[in-house]
N, CA, C and O atoms as CSV, one atom per row, in Angstrom:
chain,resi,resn,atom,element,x,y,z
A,1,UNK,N,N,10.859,3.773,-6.267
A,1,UNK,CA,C,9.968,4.633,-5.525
A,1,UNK,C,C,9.560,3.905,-4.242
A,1,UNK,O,O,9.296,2.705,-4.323
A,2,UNK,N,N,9.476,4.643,-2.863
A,2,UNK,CA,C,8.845,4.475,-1.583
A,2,UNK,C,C,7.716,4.484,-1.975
A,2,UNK,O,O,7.564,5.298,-2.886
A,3,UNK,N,N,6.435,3.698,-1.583
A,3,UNK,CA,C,5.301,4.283,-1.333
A,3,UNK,C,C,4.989,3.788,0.467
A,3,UNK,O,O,5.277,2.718,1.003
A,4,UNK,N,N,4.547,4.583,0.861
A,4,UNK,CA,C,3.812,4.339,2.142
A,4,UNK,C,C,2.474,4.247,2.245
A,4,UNK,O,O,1.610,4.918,1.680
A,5,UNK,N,N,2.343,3.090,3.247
A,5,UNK,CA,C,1.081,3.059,3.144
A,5,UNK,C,C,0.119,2.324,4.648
A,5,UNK,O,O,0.625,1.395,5.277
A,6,UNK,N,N,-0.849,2.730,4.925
A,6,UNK,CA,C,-1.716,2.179,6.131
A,6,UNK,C,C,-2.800,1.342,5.691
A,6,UNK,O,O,-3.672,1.446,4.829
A,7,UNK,N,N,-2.328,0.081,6.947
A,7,UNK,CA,C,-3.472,-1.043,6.142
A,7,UNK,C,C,-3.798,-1.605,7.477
A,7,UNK,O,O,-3.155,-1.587,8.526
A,8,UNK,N,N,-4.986,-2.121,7.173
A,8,UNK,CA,C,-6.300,-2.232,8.172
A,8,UNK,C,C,-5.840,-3.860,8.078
A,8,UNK,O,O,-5.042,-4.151,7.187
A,9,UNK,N,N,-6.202,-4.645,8.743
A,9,UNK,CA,C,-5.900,-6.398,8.388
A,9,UNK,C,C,-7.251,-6.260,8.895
A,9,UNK,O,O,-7.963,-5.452,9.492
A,10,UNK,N,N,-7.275,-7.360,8.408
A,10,UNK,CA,C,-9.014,-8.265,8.664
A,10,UNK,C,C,-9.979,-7.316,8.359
A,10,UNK,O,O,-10.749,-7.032,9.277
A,11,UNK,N,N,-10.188,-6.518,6.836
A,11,UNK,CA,C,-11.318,-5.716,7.036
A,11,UNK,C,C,-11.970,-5.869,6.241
A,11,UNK,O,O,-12.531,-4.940,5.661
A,12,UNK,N,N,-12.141,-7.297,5.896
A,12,UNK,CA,C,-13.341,-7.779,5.167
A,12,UNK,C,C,-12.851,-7.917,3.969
A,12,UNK,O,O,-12.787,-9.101,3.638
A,13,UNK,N,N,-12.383,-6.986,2.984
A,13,UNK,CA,C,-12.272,-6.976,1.713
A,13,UNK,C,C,-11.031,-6.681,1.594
A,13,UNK,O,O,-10.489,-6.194,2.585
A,14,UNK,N,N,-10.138,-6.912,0.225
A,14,UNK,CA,C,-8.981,-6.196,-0.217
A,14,UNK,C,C,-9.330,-5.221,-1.121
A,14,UNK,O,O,-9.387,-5.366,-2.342
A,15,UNK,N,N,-9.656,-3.824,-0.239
A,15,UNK,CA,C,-9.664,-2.720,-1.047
A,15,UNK,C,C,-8.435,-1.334,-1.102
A,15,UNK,O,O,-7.872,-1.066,-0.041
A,16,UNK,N,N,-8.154,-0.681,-2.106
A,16,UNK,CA,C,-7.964,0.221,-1.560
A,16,UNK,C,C,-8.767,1.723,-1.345
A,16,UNK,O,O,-9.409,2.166,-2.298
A,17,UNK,N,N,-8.702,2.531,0.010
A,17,UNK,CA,C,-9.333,3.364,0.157
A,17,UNK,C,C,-9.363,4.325,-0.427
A,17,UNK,O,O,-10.433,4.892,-0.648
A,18,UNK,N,N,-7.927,4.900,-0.948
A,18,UNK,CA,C,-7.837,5.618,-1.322
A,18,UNK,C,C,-6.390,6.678,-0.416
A,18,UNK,O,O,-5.767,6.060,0.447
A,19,UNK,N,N,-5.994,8.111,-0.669
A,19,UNK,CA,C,-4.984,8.841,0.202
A,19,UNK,C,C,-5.547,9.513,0.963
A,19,UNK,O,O,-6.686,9.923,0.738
A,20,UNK,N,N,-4.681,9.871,2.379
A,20,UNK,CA,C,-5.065,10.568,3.181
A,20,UNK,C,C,-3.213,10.957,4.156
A,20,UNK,O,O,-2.114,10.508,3.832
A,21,UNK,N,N,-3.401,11.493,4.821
A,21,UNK,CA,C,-2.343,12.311,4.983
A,21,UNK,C,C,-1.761,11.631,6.611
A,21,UNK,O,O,-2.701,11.685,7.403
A,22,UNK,N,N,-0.770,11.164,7.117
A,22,UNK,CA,C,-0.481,10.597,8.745
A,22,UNK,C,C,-0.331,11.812,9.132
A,22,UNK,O,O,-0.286,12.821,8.428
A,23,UNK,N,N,-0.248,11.714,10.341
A,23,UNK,CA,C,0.190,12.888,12.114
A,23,UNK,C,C,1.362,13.875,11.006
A,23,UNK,O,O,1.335,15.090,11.204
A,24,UNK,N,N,2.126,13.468,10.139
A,24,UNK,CA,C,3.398,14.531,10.210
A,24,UNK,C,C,3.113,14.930,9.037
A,24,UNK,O,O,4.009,15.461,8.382
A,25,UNK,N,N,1.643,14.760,8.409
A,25,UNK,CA,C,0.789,15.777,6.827
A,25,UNK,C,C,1.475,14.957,5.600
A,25,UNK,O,O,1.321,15.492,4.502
A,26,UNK,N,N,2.262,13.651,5.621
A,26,UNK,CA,C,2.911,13.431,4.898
A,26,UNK,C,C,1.818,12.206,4.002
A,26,UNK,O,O,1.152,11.395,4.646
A,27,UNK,N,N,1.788,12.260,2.404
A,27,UNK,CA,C,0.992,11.713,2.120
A,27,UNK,C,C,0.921,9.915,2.139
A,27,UNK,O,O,1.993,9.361,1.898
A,28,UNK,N,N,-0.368,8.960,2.431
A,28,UNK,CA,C,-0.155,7.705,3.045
A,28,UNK,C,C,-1.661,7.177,2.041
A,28,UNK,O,O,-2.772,7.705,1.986
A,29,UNK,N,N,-1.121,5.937,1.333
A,29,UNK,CA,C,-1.771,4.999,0.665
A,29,UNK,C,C,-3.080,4.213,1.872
A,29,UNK,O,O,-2.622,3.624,2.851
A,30,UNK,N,N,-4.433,4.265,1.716
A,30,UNK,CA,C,-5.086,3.815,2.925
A,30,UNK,C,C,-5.304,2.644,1.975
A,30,UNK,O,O,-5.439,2.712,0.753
A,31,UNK,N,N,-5.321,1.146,3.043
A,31,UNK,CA,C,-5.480,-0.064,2.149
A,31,UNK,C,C,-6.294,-0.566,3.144
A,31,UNK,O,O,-6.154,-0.183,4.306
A,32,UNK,N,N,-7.129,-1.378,2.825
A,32,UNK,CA,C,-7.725,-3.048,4.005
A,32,UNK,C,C,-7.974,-3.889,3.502
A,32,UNK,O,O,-9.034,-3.977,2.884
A,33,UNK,N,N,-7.084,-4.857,3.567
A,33,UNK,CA,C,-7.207,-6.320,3.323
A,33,UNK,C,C,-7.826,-7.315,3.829
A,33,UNK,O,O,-8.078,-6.958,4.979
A,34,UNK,N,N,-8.376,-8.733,3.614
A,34,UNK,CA,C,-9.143,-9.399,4.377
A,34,UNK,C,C,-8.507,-10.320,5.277
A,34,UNK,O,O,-9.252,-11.009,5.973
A,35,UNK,N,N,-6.938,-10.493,5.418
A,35,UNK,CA,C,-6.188,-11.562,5.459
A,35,UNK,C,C,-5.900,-11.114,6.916
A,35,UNK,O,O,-5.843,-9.915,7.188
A,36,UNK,N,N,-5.706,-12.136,7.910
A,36,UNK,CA,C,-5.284,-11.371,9.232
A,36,UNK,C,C,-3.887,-11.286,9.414
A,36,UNK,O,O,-3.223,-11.673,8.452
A,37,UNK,N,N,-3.075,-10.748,10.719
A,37,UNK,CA,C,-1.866,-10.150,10.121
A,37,UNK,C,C,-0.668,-10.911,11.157
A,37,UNK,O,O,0.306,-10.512,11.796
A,38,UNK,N,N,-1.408,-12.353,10.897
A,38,UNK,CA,C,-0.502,-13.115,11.675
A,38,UNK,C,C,0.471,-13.715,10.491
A,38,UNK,O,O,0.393,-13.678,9.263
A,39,UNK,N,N,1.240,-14.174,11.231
A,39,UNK,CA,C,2.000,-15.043,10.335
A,39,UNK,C,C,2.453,-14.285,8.760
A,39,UNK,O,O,2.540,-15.047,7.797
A,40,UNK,N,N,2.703,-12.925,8.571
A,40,UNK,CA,C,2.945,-12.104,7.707
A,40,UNK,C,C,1.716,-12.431,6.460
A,40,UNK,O,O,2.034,-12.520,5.274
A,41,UNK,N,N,0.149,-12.603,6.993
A,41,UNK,CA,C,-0.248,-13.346,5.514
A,41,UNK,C,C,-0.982,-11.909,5.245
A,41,UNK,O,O,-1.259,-11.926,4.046
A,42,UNK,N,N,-1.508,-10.439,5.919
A,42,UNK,CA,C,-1.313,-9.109,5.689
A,42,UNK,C,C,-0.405,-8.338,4.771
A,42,UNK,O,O,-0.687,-7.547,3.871
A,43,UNK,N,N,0.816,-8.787,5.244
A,43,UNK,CA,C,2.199,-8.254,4.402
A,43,UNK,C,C,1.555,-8.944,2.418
A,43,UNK,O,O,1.464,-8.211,1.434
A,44,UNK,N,N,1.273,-10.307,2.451
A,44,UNK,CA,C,1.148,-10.610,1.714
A,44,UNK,C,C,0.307,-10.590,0.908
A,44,UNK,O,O,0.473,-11.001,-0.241
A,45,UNK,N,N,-1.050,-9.976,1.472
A,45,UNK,CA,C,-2.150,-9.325,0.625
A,45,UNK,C,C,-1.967,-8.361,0.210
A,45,UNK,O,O,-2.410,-7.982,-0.874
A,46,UNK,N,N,-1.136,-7.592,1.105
A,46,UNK,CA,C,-0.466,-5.911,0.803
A,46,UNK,C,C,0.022,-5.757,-0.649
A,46,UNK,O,O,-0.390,-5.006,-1.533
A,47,UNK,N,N,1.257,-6.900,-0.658
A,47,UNK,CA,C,1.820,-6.999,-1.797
A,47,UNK,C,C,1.038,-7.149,-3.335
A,47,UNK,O,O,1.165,-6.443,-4.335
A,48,UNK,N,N,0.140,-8.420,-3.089
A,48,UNK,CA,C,-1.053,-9.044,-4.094
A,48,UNK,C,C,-2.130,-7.656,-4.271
A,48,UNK,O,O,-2.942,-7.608,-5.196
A,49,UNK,N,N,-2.044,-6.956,-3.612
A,49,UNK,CA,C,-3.081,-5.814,-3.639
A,49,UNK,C,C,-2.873,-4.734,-4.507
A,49,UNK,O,O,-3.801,-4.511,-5.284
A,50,UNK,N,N,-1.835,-3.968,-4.576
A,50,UNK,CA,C,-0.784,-3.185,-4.818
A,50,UNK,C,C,-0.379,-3.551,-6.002
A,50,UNK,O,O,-0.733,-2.768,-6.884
A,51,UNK,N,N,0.373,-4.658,-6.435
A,51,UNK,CA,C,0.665,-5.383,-7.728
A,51,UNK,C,C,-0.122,-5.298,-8.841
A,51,UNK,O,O,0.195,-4.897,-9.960
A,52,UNK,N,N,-1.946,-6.006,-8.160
A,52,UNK,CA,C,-2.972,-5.980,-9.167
A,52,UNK,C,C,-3.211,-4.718,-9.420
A,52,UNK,O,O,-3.481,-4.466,-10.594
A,53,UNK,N,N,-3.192,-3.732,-8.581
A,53,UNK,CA,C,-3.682,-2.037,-8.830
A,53,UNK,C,C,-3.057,-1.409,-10.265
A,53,UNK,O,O,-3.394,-0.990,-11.373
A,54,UNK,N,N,-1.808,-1.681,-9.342
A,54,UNK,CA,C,-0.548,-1.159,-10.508
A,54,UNK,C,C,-0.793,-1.716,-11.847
A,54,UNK,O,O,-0.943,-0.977,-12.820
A,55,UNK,N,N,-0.846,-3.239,-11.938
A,55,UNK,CA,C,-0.819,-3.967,-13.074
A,55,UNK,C,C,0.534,-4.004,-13.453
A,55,UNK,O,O,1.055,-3.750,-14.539
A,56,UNK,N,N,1.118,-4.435,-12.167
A,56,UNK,CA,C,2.860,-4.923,-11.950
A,56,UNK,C,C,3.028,-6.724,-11.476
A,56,UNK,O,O,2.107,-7.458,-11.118
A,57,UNK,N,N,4.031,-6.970,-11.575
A,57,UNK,CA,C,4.004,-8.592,-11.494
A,57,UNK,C,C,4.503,-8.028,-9.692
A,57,UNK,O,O,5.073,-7.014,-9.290
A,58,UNK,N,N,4.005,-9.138,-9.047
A,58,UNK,CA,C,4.413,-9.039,-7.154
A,58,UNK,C,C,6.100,-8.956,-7.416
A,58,UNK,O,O,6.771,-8.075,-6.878
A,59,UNK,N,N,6.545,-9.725,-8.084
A,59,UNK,CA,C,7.943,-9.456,-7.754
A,59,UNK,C,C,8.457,-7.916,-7.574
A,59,UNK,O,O,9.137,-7.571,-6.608
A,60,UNK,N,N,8.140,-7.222,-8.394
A,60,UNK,CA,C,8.669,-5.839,-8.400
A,60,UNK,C,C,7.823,-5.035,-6.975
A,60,UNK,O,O,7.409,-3.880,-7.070
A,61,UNK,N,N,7.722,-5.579,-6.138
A,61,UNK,CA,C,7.027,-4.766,-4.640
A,61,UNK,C,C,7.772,-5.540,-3.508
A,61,UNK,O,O,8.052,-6.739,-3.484
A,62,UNK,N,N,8.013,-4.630,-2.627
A,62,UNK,CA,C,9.106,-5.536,-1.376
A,62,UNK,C,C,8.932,-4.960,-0.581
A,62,UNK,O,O,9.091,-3.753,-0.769
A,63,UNK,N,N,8.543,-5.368,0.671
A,63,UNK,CA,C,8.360,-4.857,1.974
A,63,UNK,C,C,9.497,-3.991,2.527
A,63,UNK,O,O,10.541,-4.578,2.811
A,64,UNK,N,N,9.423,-2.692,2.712
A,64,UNK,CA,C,10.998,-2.033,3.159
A,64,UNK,C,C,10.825,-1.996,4.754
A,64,UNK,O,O,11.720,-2.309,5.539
A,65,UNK,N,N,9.483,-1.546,5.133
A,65,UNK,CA,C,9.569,-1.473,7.063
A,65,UNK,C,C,8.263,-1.969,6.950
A,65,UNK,O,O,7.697,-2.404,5.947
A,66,UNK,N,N,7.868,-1.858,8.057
A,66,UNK,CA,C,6.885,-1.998,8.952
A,66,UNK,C,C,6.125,-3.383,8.744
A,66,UNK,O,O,5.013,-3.432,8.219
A,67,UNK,N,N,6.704,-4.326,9.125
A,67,UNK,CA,C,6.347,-5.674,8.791
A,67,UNK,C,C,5.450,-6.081,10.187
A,67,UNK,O,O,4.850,-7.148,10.057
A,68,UNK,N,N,5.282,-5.464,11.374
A,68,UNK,CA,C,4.371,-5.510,12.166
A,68,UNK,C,C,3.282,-4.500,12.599
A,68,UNK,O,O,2.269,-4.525,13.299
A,69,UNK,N,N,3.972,-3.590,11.848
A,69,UNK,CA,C,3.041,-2.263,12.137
A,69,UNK,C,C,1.382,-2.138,11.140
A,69,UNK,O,O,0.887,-3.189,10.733
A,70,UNK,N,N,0.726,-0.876,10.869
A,70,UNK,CA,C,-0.318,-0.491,10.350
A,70,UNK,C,C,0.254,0.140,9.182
A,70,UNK,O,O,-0.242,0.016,8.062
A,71,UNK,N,N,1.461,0.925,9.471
A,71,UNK,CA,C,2.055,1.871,8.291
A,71,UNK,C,C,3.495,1.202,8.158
A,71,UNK,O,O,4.377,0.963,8.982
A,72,UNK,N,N,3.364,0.978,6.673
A,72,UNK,CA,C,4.741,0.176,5.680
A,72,UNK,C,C,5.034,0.966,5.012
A,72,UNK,O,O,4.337,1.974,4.892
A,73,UNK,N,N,6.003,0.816,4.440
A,73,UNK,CA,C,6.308,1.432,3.147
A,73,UNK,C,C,7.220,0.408,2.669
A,73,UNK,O,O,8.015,-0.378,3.185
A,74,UNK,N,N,6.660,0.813,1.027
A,74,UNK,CA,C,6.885,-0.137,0.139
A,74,UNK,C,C,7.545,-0.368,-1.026
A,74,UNK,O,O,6.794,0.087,-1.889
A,75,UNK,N,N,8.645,-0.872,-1.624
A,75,UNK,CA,C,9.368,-0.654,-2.464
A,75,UNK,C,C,9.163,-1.238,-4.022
A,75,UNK,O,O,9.517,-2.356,-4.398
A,76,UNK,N,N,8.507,-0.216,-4.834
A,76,UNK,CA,C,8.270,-0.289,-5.902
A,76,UNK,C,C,9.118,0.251,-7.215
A,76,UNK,O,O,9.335,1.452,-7.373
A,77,UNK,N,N,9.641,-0.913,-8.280
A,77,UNK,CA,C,10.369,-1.140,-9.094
A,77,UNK,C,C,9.667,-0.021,-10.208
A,77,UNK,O,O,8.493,-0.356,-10.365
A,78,UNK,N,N,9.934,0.944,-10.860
A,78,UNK,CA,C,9.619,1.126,-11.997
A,78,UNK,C,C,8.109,1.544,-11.616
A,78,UNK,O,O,7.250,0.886,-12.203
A,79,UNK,N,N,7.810,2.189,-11.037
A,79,UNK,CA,C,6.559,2.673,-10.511
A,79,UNK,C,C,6.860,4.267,-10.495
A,79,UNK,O,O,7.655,4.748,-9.687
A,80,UNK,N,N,6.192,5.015,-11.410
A,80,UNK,CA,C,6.107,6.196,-11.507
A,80,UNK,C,C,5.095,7.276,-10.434
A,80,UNK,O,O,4.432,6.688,-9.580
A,81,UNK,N,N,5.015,8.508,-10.483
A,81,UNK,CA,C,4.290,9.642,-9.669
A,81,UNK,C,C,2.646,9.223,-10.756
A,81,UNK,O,O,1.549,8.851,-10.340
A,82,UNK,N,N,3.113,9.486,-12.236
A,82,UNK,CA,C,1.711,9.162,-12.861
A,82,UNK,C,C,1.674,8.098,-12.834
A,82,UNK,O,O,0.492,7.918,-13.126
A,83,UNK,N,N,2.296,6.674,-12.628
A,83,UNK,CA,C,1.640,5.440,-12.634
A,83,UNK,C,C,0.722,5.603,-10.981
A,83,UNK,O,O,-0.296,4.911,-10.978
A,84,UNK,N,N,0.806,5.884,-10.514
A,84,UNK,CA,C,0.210,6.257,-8.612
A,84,UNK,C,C,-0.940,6.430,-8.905
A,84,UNK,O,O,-1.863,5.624,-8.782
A,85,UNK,N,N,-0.991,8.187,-9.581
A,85,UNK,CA,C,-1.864,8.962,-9.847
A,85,UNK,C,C,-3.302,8.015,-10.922
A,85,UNK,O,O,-4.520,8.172,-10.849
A,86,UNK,N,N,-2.582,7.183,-11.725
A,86,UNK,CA,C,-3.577,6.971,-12.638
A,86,UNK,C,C,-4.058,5.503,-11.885
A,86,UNK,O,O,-5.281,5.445,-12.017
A,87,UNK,N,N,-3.646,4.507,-11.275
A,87,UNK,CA,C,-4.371,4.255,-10.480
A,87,UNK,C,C,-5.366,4.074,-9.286
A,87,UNK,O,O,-6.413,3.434,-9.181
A,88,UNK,N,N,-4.588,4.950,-8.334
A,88,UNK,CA,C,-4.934,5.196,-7.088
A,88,UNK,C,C,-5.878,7.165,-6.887
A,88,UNK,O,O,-6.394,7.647,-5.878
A,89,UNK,N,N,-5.777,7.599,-7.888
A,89,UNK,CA,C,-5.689,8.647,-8.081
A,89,UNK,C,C,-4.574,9.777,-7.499
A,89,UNK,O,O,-3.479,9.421,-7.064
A,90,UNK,N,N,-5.012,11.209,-7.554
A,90,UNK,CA,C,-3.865,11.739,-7.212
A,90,UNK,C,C,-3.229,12.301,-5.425
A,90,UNK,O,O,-3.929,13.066,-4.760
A,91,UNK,N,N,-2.413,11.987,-5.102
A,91,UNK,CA,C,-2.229,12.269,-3.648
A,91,UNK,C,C,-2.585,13.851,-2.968
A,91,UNK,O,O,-2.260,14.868,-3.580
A,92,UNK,N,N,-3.250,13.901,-1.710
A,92,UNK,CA,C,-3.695,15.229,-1.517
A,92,UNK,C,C,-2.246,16.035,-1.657
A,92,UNK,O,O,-1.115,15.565,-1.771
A,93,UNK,N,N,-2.672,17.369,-1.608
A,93,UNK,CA,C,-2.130,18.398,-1.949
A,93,UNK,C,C,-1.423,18.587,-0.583
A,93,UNK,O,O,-2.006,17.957,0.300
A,94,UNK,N,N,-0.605,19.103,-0.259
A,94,UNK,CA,C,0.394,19.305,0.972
A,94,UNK,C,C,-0.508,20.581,1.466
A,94,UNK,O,O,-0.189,21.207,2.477
């Protein structure tokens, strides 16, 4: 599974916000981490963030794009629609 997702660097905490929808209505994971987003150490809270949510080991999460950007998407091993849903809750409705 893709997940996509928008993440804030340096925003104090590693939380996630919760879903909300980008420019093209398509649904997007909102995250902010505390780590700044030099030196990929963002990418790497992303990962540590995501992992603990899930209650997946980091290995099974891999950066697919946006390794400088705000919006990534992210490649998750064995990560279901209800594994999403029951952590993150459920993604808005189209």
């Amino acid at each position: 599974m893709i997940l996509a997702v928008r993440v804030t660097p340096r925003g104090g905490r590693d939380a996630v916000e919760g879903w909300m929808r980008d420019d093209a209505g398509r649904p997007v994971l909102k995250l902010r981490v505390a780590a700044a987003a030099a030196d990929g150490q963002a990418n790497t809270a992303v990962i540590a963030l995501l992992a603990r949510a899930l209650g997946r080991p980091k290995s099974t999460l891999a950066l697919v794009s946006g390794q400088t950007a705000r919006l990534k998407r992210i490649a998750a091993e064995d990560v279901s629609d209800a594994d999403l849903a029951a952590a993150f809750g459920p993604p808005p409705a189209p």
